[in-house]
C-alpha positions in Angstrom: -54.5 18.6 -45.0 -56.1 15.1 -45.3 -59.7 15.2 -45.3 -61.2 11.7 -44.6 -64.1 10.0 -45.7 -66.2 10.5 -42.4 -65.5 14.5 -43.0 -62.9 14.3 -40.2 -59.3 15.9 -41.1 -55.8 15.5 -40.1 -53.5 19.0 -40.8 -49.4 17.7 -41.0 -46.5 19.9 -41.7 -44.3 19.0 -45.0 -40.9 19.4 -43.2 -39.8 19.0 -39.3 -36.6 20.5 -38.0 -34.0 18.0 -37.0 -31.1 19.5 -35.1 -30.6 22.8 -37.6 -31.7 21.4 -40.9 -35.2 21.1 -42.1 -36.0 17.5 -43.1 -38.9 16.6 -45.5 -42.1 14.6 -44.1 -44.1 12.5 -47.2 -47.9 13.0 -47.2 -49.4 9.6 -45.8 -52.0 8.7 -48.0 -54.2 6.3 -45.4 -56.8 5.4 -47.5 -58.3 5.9 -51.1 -61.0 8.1 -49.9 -59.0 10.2 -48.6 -58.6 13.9 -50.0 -55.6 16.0 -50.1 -55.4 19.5 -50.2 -52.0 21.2 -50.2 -51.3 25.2 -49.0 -48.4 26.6 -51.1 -47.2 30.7 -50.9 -45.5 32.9 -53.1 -45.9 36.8 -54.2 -47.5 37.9 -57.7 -50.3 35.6 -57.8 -53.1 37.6 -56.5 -54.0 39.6 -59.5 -53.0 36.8 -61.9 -56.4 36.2 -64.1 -55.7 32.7 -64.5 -53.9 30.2 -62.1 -53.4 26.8 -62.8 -50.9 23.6 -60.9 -49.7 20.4 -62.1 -48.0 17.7 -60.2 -45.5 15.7 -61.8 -47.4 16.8 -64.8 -50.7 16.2 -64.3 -53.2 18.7 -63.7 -54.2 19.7 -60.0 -57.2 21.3 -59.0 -56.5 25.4 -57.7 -59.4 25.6 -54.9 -57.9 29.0 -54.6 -55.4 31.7 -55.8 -55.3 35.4 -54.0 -54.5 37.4 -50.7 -53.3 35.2 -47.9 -54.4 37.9 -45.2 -52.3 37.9 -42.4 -48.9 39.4 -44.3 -49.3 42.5 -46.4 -47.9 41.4 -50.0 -48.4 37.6 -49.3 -50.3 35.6 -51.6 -51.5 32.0 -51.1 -52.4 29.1 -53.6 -54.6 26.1 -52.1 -54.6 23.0 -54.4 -56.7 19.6 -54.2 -53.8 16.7 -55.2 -55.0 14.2 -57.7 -56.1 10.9 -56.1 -54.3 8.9 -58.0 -50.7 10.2 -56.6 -47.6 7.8 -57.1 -45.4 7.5 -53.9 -42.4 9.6 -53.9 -41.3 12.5 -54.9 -43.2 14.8 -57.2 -43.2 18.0 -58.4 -45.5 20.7 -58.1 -45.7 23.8 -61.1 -47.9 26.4 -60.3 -48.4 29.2 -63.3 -49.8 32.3 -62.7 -50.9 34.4 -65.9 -48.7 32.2 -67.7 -46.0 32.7 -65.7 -44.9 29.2 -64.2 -43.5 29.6 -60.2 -40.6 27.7 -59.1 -41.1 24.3 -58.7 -41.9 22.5 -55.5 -40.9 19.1 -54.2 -43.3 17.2 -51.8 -42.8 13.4 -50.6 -46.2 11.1 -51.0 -46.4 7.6 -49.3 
């Protein structure tokens, strides 16, 4: 989700299907203002004491680690992405109680 600087926000999916293969869509950055938050799932994260994310590296913010809700056993991660993203492709780590999570690929522009 892009949050903008007038509090307005635009939601996109990361991938679109194209005929029967799902094909990665990059985060449009539109402005510097601009504030991205990304929604990531997995299992064994809700009783983790500490979560933490990097992209590429760098240290994201976790807005929030635990219980999705909807799906018994379901656990979701929300993360703020660092303003200063680079275009194209990066890497997202998140580590739960130590335990770093496969890795994730996104597409910025």
């Amino acid at each position: 989700m892009l949050v903008h600087a007038d509090g307005s926000h635009t939601v996109e999916s990361l991938v679109t299907l194209s005929g029967s293969a799902y094909v990665a869509t990059a985060i449009k950055l539109a402005s510097s203002t601009d504030q991205v938050f990304l929604q990531l799932y997995g299992t064994g994260i809700r009783h983790a004491g500490k979560v933490t994310a990097a992209v590429s590296g760098a240290p994201a913010t976790v807005l929030y680690a635990g219980q999705q809700g909807a799906y018994p056993g379901l656990d979701q991660v929300n993360l703020q992405l660092p303003k200063a993203l680079q275009a194209g492709t990066l890497n997202i780590v998140v580590t739960a109680a130590g335990q770093a999570a496969n890795s994730v690929t996104v597409l910025v522009q």
